[in-house]
N, C-alpha and C positions, 0 to 999 in steps of 0.2 A: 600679441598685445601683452606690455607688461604692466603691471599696476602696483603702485604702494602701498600698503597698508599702514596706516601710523596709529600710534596709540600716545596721543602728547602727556608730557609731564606733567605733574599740580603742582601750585607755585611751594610745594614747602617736600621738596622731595626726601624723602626719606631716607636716612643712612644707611638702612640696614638692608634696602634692597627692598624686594617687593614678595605680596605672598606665592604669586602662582605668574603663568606667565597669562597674556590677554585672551583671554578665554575666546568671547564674542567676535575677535579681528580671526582670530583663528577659524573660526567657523563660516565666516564674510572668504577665508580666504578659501576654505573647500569649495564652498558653494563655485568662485570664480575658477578654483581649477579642474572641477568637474565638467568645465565648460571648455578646458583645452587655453585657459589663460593664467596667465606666469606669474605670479605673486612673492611680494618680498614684506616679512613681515617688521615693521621699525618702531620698537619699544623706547620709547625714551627713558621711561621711570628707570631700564638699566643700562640708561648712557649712549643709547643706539642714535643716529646723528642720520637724516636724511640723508638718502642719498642722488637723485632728481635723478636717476637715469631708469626713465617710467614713461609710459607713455599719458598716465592718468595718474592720480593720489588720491586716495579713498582717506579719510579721516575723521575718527573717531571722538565723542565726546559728553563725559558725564557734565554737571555744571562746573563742577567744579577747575577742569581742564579745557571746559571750553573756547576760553580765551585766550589760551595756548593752541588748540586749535584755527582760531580764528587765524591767527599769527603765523603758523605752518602754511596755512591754505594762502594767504598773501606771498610769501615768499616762494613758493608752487606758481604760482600763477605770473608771478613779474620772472620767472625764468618760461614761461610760455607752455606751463605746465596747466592744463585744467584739472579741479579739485573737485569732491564729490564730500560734502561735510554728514555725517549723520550721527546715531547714536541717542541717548536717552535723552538730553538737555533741548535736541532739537527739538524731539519728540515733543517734549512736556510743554513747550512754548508757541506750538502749532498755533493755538485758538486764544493768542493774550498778547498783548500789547508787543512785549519782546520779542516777537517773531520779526520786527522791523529789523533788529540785530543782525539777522541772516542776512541782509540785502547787501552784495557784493562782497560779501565774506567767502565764496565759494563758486563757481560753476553753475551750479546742483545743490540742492537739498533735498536727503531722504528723513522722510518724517516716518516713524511706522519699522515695522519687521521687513527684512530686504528679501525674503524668498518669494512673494509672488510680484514682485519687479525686477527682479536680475534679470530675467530674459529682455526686457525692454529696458532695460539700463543698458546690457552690455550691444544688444541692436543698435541703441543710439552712441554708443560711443565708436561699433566699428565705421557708424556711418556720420561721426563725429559731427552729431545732432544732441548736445545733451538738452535736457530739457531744464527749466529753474527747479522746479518741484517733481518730487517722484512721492507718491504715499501709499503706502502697506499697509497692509491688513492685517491682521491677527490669523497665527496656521494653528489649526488641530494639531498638529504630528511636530512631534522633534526629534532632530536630526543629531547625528553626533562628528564634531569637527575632527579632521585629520589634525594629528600632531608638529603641526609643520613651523613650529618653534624650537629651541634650543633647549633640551628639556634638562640638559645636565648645566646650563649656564647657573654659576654660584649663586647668582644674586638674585634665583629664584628658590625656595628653599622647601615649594609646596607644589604637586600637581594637581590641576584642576579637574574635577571631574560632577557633570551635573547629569541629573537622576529627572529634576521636575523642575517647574516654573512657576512664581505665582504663590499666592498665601491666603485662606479664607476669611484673613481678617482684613478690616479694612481700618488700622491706623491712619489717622488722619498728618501723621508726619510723614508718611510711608508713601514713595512712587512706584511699589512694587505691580500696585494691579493696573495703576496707570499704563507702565510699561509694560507689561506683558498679557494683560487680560486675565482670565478667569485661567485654573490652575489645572494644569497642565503637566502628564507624565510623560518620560521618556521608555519607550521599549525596552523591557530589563537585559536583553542581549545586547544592544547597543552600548548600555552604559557599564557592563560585566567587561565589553571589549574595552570601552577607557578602562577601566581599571585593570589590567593586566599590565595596560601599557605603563604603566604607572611607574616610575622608577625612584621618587621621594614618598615622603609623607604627602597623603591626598587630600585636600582642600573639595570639600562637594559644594557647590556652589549657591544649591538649593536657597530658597531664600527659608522655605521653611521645613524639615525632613520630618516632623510632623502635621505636615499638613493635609496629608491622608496615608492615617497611621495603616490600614489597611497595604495598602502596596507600599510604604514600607516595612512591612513586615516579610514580604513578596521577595521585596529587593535584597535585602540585607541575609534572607535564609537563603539566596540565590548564592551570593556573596558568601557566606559559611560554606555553605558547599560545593560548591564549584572554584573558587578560588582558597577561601580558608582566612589566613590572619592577613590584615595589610594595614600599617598604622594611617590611621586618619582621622578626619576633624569637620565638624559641622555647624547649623545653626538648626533647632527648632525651640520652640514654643513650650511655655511654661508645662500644659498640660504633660510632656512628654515623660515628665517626674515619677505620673502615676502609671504608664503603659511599661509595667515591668520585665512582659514576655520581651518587647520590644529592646529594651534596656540591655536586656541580658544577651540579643542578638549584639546590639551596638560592641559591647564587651568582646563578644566571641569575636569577632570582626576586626577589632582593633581598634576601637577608640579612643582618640586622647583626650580628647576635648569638646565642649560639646558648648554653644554659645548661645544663652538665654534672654529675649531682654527684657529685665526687670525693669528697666528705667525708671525708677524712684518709690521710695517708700511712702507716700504722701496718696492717699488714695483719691482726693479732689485733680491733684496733677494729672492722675493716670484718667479719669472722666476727662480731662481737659481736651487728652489726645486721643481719647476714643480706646483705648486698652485696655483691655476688660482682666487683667492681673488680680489673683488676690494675696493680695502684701504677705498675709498668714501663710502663704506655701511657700513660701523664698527660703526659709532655712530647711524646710523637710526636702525642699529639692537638692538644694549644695549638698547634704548628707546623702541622700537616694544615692545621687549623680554617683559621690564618690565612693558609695559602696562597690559601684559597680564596676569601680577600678579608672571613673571617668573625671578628666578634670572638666568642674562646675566652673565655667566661663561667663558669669553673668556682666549683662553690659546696662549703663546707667545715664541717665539724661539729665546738665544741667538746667535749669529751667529758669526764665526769667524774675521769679518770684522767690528762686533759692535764697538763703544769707549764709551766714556764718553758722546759725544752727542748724540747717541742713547741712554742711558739711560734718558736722561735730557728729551728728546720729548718724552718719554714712560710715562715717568711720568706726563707729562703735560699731553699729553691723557687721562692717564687713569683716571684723576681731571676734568677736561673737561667733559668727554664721561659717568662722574659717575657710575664708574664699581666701582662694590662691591668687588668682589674677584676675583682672576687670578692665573694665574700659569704661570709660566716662566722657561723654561727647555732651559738646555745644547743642540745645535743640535747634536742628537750620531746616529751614521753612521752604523745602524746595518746589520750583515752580511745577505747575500744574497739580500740587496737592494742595486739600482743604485747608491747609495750616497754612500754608503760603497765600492763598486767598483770603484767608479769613487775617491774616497779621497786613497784608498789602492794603485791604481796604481800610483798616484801622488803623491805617501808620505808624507800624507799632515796627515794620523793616529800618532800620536806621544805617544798610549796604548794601547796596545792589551791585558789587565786585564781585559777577561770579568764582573768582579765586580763592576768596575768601571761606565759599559753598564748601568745605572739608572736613566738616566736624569740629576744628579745629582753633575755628574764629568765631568771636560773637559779630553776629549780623543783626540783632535785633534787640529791642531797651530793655537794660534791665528795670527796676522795679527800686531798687535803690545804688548800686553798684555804676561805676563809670564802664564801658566798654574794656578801657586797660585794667579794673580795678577786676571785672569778671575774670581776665582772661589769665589775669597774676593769681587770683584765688583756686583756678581749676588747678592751674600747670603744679600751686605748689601743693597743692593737694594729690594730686596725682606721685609726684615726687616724696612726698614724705607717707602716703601710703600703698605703694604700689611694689617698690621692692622690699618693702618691711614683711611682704606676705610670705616671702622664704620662708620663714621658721615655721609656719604652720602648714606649708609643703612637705618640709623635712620630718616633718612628724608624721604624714601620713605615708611617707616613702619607707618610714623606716618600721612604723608598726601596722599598717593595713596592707593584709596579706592580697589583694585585691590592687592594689600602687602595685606594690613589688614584684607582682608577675607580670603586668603592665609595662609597655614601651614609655609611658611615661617617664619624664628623666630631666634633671636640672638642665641639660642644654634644650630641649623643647621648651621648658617653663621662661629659659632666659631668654629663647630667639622670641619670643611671642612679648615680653617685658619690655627687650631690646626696641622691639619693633614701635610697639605701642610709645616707647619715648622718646624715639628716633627722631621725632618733626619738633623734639621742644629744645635743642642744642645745638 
């Protein structure tokens, strides 16, 4: 039996290529060929083009590419192909209105983690019985996917490598614990073998690598010692500022970067979303960070209540607090979180184009702002402070002895710039 794997496009694809290759179709594709079935994995994001000589299509989908999936999965299927759609956006839509969505979009829908139904997935495909519905369960145990992607393809420029699952907070913008449950380590020899295999800069996929500083502490002196330096890049949690033993592993290890979310200076915002930030630690972190040779990556939320003064003091921040680079997203209110229920019953959603779901698009009213009037303020915002941050790069490369023994380097600073401005030209 052969099968597809597709990971569809988002409608605003990116020039510059993508961060890592698809982590989760990769690991969909061990599970299948653990099982003695022939997998072809078809990335779109870098150009890869179905190719229907399968006996099945498995297809993947966040909201935001889900209707790119829908789309696949028709075109699959009017060539007498049956399609199996899953992924997070199903997931989240299980138990709400939009689950209508799904009906004849696919074969099959898996709602849920696919390891305790792939046995009865692949039963009913060899006895070409699929069923409408398959639903998974949450596993204890994770697993680590074969590299069975192109791992020197240019247009990937990061390797993926994940450690844990899962985050102890619970932002009410955030599908993290939606989708995965309660948090969850990976076996530190499992994930010591991806990293070996590693042959770019590593992307760890964590959602949060302080979210039990304990075995990261575990991991990372595993990682010092057993492997030694290897550039890479993550996300955790403000606290992470003050876990200095911690910090100084990240260092030893190779970090370049490290990605915060601050998302806004405005201490009623941050109660809005449940994020318990205190605004007073955002500059002692950017400083910490980069003592430690690490670039402070803070990431920030526009919010429907921003104006023109909110950007004015963001800006002053971020010249002040000498942040190198940032990211600034639309708040989008994705289904099955509290934020998406709580804006749906109050009508406060003004697009339900899951395409639009990207960060990238406002989907929801502003407060005085037209939808084009936000989305012209973000972009030129973004634009007139984003590559201005060189010069306060170039000063910590050239006088912190802590940069300059670092892999840190203007072409990292500029593919991660590039990348981030990639979807606005």
């Amino acid at each position: 039996m052969k099968i597809e794997l597709i990971n569809p496009a988002p409608k605003l694809l990116n020039k510059f290529g993508q961060y890592s290759p698809p982590y989760g179709l990769a690991y969909i594709g061990t599970l299948l060929m653990e099982r003695g079935i022939e997998v072809k994995i078809i990335d779109e994001q870098i150009g890869a083009v179905p190719e229907y000589k399968c006996d099945y299509a498995m297809i993947t989908g966040t909201t935001s590419t889900i209707t790119r999936a829908y789309s696949i999965s028709k075109t699959y299927l009017d060539k007498g192909i049956q399609t199996i759609i899953g992924g997070v956006h199903a997931t989240s839509i299980i138990n709400t209105r939009f689950k209508e969505e799904l009906n004849g979009a696919s074969t099959s829908v898996i709602f849920g983690p696919l390891e305790n139904i792939i046995d009865q997935l692949i039963q009913d495909m060899n006895s070409s019985n699929l069923q409408k519905y398959y639903v998974g369960s949450f596993v204890d145990e994770l697993k680590s996917p074969e590299p069975i992607w192109d791992v020197n393809n240019d247009k990937y420029f990061t390797y993926p490598v994940q450690s844990s699952v899962g985050c102890p907070f619970n932002c009410s913008f955030c599908a993290v614990n939606k989708t995965y449950g309660e948090f969850k380590i990976k076996n530190i020899d499992l994930t010591l073998s991806e990293i070996q295999k590693a042959s770019k800069t590593i992307i760890f996929l964590d959602d949060n690598l302080y979210g039990n500083p304990s075995y990261s502490k575990k991991i990372f002196t595993k990682i010092k010692d057993d492997i030694g330096y290897k550039n890479w890049g993550g996300v955790a949690s403000l606290g992470v500022y003050k876990d200095e033993k911690l910090l100084k592993l990240f260092s030893e290890t190779g970090c370049i970067c490290i990605n915060v979310g601050f998302e806004t200076l405005d201490s009623n915002k941050l109660s809005s979303v449940q994020k318990k930030n205190h605004i007073e630690e955002y500059t002692n972190c950017i400083k910490t960070l980069n003592d430690y040779g690490i670039l402070a990556y803070p990431g920030f939320i526009s919010f429907p209540n921003d104006d023109e003064a909110t950007l004015k003091e963001l800006s002053i921040f971020l010249n002040k607090a000498e942040v190198d680079i940032f990211h600034y997203d639309f708040l989008t209110p994705f289904p099955g979180t509290p934020l998406f229920e709580n804006l749906d019953l109050n009508k406060k959603i003004i697009d339900y184009d899951w395409a639009n779901y990207d960060f990238n698009h406002a989907v929801i009213k502003h407060k005085k702002w037209t939808t084009e009037e936000w989305e012209q303020n973000v972009e030129e915002f973004y634009k007139e402070n984003l590559y201005s941050r060189a010069n306060s790069l170039e000063k910590k490369l050239s006088l912190n002895p802590s940069f300059t023994n670092s892999n840190l380097s203007f072409e990292m600073w500029h593919k991660l710039t590039d990348y981030l401005m990639g979807t606005f030209d």
